[in-house]
LUMBA-446049 format. One record per residue (C-alpha): residue in one letter; x, y, z. Coordinates in pm, whole numbers, padded with zeros to 5 digits, always signed. Each point is the difference from the previous one (the first is absolute). Layout:
BEGIN
AXYZ/...
% end
This chain:
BEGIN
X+01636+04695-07848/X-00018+00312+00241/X-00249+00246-00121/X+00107+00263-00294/X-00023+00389+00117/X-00282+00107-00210/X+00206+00292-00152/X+00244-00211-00173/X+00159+00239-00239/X-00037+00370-00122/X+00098+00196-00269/X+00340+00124+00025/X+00098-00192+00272/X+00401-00015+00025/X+00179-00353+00155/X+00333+00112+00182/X+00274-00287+00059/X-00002-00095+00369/X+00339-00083+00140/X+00094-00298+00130/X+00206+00034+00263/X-00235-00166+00314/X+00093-00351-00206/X+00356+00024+00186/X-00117-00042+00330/X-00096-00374-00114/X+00210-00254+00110/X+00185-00219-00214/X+00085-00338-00052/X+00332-00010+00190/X-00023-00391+00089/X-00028-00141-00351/X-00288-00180+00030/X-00066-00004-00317/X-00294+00028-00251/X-00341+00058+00173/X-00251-00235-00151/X-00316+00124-00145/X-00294-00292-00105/X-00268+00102-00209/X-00262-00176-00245/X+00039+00304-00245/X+00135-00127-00320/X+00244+00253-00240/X-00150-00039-00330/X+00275+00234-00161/X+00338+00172+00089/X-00069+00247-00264/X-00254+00300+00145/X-00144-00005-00381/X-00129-00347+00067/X-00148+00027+00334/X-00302+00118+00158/X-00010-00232+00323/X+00026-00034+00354/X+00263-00197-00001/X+00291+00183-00247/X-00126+00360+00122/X+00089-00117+00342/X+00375-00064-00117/X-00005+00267-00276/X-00035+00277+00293/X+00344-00174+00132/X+00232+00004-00296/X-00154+00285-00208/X-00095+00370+00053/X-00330+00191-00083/X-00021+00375-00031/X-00212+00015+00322/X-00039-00269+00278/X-00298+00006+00299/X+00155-00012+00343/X-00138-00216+00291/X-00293+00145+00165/X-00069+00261-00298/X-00209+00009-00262/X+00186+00281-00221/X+00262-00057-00242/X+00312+00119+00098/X+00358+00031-00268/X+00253-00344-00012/X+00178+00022-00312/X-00146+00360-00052/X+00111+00328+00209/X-00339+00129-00040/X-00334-00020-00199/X-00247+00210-00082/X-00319+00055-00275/X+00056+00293-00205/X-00278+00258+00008/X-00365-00042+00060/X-00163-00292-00236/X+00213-00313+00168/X+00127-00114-00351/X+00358+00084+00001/X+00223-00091+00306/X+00362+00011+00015/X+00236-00135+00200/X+00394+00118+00105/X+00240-00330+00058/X+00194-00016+00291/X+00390+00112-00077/X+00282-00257-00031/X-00258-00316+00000/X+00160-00345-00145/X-00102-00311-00116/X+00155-00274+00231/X+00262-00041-00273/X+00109+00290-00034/X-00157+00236-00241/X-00183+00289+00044/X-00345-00007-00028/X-00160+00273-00199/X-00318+00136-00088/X+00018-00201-00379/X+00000-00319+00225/X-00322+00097+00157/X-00155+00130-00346/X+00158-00355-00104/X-00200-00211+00250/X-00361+00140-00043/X+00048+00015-00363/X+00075-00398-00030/X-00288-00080+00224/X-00220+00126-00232/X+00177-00040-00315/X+00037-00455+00152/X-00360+00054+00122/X+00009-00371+00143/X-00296-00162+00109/X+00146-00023+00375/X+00141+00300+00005/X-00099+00397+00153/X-00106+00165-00307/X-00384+00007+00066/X+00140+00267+00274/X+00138+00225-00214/X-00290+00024-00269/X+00008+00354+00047/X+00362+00027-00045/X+00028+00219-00367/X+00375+00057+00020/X+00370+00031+00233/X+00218+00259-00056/X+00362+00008+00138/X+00185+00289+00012/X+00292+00033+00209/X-00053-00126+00329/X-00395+00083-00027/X-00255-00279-00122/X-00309+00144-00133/X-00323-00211+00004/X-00294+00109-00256/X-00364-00125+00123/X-00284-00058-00307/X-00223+00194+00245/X-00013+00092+00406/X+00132-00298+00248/X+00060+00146+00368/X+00078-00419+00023/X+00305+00034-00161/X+00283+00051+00255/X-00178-00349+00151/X+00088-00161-00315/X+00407+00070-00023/X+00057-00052+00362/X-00121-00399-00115/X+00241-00290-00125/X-00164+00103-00330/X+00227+00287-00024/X+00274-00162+00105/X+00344+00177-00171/X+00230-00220-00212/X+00311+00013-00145/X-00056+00043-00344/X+00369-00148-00127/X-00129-00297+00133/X-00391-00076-00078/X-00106-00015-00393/X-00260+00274-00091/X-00249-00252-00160/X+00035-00339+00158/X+00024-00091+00407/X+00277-00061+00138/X+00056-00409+00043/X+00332-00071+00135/X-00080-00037+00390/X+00189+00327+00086/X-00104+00341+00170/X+00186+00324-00052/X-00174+00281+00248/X+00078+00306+00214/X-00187-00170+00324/X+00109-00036+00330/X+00093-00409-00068/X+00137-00149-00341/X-00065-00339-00069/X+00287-00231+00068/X-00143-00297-00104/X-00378-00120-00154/X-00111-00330+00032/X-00363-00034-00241/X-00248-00103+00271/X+00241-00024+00264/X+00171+00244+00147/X+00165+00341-00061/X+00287+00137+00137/X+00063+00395+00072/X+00297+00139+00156/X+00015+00410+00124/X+00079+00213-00324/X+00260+00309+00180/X-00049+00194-00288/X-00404+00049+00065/X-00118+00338+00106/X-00410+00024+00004/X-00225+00030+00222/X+00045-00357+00204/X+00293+00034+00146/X+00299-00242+00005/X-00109-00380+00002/X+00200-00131+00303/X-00046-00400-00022/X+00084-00244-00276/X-00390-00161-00094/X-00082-00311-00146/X-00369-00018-00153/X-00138-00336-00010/X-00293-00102-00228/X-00185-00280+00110/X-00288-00200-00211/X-00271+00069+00228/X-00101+00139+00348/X+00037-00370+00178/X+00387-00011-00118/X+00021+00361+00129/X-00148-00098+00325/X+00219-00293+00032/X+00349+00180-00082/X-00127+00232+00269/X-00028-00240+00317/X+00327-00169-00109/X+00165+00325+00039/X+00100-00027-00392/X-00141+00361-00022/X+00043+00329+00253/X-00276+00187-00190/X-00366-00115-00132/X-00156+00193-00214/X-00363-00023-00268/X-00086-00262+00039/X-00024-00225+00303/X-00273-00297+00005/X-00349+00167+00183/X+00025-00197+00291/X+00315+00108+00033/X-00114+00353+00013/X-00297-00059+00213/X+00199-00176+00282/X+00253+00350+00009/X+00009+00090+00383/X+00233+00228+00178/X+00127-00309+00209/X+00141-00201-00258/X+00362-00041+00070/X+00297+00169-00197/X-00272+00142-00260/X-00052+00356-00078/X-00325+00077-00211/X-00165+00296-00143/X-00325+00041-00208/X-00058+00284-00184/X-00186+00178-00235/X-00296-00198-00114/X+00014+00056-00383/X+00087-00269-00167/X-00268-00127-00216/X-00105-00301-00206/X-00238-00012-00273/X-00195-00259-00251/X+00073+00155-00353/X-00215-00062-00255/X+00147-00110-00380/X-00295+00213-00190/X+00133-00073-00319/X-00213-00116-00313/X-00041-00377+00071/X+00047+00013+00397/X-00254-00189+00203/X-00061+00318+00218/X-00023+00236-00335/X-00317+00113+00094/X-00039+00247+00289/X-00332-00192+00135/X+00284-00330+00040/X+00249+00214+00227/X-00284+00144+00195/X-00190-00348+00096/X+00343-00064+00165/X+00036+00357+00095/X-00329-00115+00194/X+00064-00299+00150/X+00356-00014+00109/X+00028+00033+00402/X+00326+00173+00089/X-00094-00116+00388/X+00034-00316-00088/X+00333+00011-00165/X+00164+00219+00249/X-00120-00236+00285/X+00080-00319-00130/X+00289+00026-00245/X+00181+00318+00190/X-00044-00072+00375/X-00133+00329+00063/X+00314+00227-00139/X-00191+00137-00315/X-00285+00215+00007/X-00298+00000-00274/X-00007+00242-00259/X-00264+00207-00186/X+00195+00228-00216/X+00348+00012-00195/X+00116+00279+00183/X+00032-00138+00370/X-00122+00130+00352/X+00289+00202+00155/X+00020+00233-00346/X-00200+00309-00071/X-00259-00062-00269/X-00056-00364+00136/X-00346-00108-00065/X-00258-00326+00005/X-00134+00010-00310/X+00011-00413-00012/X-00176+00040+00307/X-00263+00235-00107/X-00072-00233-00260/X+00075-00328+00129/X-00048+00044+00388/X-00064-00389+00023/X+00055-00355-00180/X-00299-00041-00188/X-00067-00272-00273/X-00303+00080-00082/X+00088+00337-00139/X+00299-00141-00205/X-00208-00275-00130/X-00223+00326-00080/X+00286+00229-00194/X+00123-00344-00149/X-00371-00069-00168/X-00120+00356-00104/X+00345-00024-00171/X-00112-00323-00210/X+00302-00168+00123/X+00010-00385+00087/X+00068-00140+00322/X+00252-00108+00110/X+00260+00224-00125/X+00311-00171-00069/X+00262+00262+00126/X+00376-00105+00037/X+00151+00128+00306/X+00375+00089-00008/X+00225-00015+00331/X+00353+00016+00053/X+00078-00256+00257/X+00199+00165+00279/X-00130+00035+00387/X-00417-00022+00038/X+00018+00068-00356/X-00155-00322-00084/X-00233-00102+00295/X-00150+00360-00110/X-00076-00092-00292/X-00147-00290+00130/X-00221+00184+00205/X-00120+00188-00320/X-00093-00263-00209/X-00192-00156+00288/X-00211+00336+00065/X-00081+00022-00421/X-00039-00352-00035/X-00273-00048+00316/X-00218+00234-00184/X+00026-00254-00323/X+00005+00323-00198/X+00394-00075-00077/X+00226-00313-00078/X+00356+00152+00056/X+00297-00127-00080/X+00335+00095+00211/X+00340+00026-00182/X+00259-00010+00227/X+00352+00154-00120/X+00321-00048+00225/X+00249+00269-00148/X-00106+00344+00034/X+00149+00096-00315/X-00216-00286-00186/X-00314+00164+00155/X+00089+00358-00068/X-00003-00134-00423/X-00287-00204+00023/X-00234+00261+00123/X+00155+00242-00211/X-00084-00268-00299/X-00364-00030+00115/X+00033-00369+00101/X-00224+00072+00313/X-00395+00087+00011/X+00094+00125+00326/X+00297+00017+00256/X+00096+00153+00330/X+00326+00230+00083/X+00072+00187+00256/X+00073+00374+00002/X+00320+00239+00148/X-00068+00338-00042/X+00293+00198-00143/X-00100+00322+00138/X-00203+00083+00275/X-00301+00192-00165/X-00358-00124-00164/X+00129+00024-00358/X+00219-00284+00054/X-00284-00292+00076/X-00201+00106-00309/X+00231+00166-00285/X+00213-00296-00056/X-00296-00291+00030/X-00248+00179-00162/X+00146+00276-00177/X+00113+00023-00410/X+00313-00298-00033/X-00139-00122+00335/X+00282-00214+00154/X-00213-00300+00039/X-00033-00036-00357/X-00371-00151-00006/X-00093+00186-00255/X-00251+00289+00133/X+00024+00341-00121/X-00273+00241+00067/X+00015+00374-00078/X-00226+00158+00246/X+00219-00200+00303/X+00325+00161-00180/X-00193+00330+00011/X-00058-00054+00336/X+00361-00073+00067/X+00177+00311-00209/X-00282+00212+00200/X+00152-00179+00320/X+00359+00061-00074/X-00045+00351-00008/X-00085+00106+00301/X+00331+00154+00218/X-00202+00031+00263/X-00090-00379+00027/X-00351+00037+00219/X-00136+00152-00291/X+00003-00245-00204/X-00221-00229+00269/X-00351+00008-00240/X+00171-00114-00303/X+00178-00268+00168/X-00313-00114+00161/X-00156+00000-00332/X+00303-00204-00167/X-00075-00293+00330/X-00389+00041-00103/X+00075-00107-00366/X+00272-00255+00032/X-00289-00194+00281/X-00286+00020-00322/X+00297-00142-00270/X+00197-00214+00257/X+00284-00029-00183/X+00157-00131+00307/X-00145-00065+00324/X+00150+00116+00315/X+00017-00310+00277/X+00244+00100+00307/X+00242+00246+00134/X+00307-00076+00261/X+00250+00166+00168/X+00343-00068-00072/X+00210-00276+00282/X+00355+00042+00105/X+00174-00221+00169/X+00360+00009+00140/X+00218-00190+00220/X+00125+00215+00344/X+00372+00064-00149/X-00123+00224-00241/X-00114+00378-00010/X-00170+00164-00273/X-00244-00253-00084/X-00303+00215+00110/X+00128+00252-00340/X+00058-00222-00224/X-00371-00023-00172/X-00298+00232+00086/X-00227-00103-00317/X+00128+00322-00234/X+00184-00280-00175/X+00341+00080+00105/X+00217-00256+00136/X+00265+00166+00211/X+00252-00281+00103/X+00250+00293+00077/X-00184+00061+00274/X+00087-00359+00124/X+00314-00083+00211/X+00122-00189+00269/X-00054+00071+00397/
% end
């Protein structure tokens, strides 16, 4: 992702609706080409926003539904959708209220009204399901609807907040038509968004067509889309030579992405950002291998990032040192200040003054899309050469299937890669390290959620630099997850279509409006 303006949010600042009239000087599809085809390896675990918290069902969440507030290409502030404006109410950044805009609907029809809104934060945390947003709204204490305002009530001061309904998270439903208390299972989608969903094929495809009754911040979606989901980044790769596909997007195969050149013919590619992350979690449960913190940091010690993001990536991932990743303010090394090199000998050394037996038996976790799996190859052949570690890799297929297991402790240990949802610090630490972490692994430490209310409340967002270095400092001497590698995020589109270069910029919205035919 670009880098974050370091003043991300101040006290009383008021969100005014931006018109959207520019969006008629786009062409349309006059010829009837049809759908434009989108292939990506992201996998929808849910329809239901409730149920979510993925790359994969944010991306078509932002299509069909509406959030309060939405980020705009190129920007880093939250800016209204579904709201006329937004603003936090006094000085202490624990109440903010937003206006809806007038005359919104549902694409069926009804009016959608500040109850709805109250509605759809209230089930998230009322369902609280393991897969789903909650552990971003821990400081939520209450929604009040009155009228056409929606009032939010903060347990204490979060200048992070407007980041947090302009996600899929807050996505608005329709409350006639999703229980209060259960997820919605039926394989339908009733938003406000720019699309609604035509047609949903579980693992396959989805099909959006323009919603006329949308009014937000996107502007009207001119082109019919057709997602594809495909098993894995070599399917991707080959839908996209045989033309099967006019748009390629997370996650090509490295090689793929290492060979990108501006001659290739009738290709269009952008990179951008650099944010994405992926991590080792640690299960730090009672009964885990990797319980102890001297376990995590023997591999915290000899685990070579170089190694992985030459040989498995090609070159098209960079090594990381810290949660929070180079491009954002508060980025640190603290991995690197405390691991600048391999070294066996000093794991073998935290592994004995711990009294623990070598080798460690440590189950390794991996869901088994793109370099997934040759990754964690490369992982268990770093811990093993030491002979400090015998690991074992489980390999799940279905995205879903790994989302329960780790949530069910089956792993020691497994890798996952990381989307921010908002372009600011507080969103690569609160939700993996923070209280209800989303990576449910079982760590919970009250200094680090000090650390992170102390972080949160901070309008001006450079000031709260120190205690987000300090949060990096003690997440590197617990490890509850190791940082390995960073990217930037690949687009790839055929010559016949425009748009392509706005459709993702790594602040997690997916904006196939912008899409449409030449």
């Amino acid at each position: 992702m670009r880098s974050v303006r370091s003043k991300v949010i101040a006290a009383g600042l008021v969100l005014g609706a931006a018109g959207v009239g520019a969006w008629q000087l786009l062409p349309s599809d006059e010829e009837g080409r049809g759908a434009i085809r989108v292939g990506t390896t992201d996998v929808v675990s849910a329809l239901d926003p409730a149920g979510a918290y993925d790359a994969g069902s944010w991306a078509l969440f932002g299509n069909i539904y509406q959030s309060l507030l939405t980020i705009k290409p190129g920007s880093a502030t939250p800016v209204p959708d579904a709201a006329s404006s937004c603003k936090f109410i006094g000085q202490k950044l624990t109440t903010y209220q937003c206006e809806l805009r007038p005359d919104l609907t549902f694409a069926g029809g009804r009016a959608v009204t500040a109850e709805d809104v109250k509605f759809s934060f209230d089930r998230i945390r009322q369902i609280n399901s393991d897969q789903g947003p909650a552990p971003l709204f821990t400081n939520l204490q209450s929604v009040k609807a009155e009228g056409r305002t929606v009032t939010f009530n903060l347990a204490s001061r979060d200048a992070t907040f407007p980041f947090k309904i302009a996600t899929g998270a807050a996505s608005i439903v329709d409350k006639d038509r999703y229980p209060a208390k259960a997820l919605r299972e039926d394989g339908k989608a009733d938003g406000s968004g720019p699309y609604t969903l035509a047609a949903y094929r579980r693992g396959a495809s989805a099909e959006l067509r323009p919603n006329p009754a949308y009014k937000g911040q996107g502007g009207p979606a001119r082109a019919l889309v057709t997602v594809r989901y495909f098993k894995d980044s070599a399917q991707l790769d080959k839908a996209w030579r045989d033309h099967e596909v006019e748009v390629a997007h997370r996650d090509m195969p490295p090689a793929v992405l290492a060979g990108l050149n501006p001659g290739l013919k009738d290709t269009r590619y952008q990179a951008t950002g650099g944010t994405e992350t992926r991590n080792l979690v640690f299960n730090v449960r009672p009964g885990s291998a990797v319980e102890k913190p001297a376990v995590r940091q023997a591999v915290a010690a000899v685990l070579d990032r170089s190694k992985i993001a030459g040989d498995v990536h090609k070159g098209t991932v960079t090594p990381l040192y810290s949660l929070v990743p180079a491009g954002v303010p508060a980025h640190s090394t603290p991995f690197f200040d405390a691991y600048p090199a391999p070294n066996g000998a000093a794991a073998r050394k935290l592994l004995r003054e711990a009294g623990i037996t070598v080798p460690v038996p440590v189950t390794l976790g991996v869901n088994a899309r793109g370099a997934n799996l040759a990754e964690a190859e490369e992982i268990k052949r770093q811990l093993e050469s030491t002979n400090l570690f015998q690991v074992k890799i489980t390999s799940v297929e279905a995205w879903e299937d790994f989302q329960k297991a780790y949530a069910a402790g089956r792993f020691d240990a497994y890798t996952i890669g990381w989307i921010a949802d908002f372009p600011d610090a507080d969103n690569f630490l609160a939700p993996l390290v923070g209280r209800e972490s989303s990576m449910n692994n079982g760590f919970s430490d009250k200094y680090v959620d000090e650390l992170i209310t102390r972080t949160q409340a901070h309008g001006e967002r450079a000031n709260a630099a120190a205690d987000f270095r300090e949060l990096q400092r003690v997440v590197a001497q617990q490890v509850p997850m190791l940082p390995i590698w960073q990217k930037k995020d690949y687009v790839l589109s055929r010559e016949a279509v425009t748009g392509s270069q706005f459709l993702s910029d790594g602040t997690g919205v997916w904006r196939l409006w912008e899409l449409n035919w030449l």
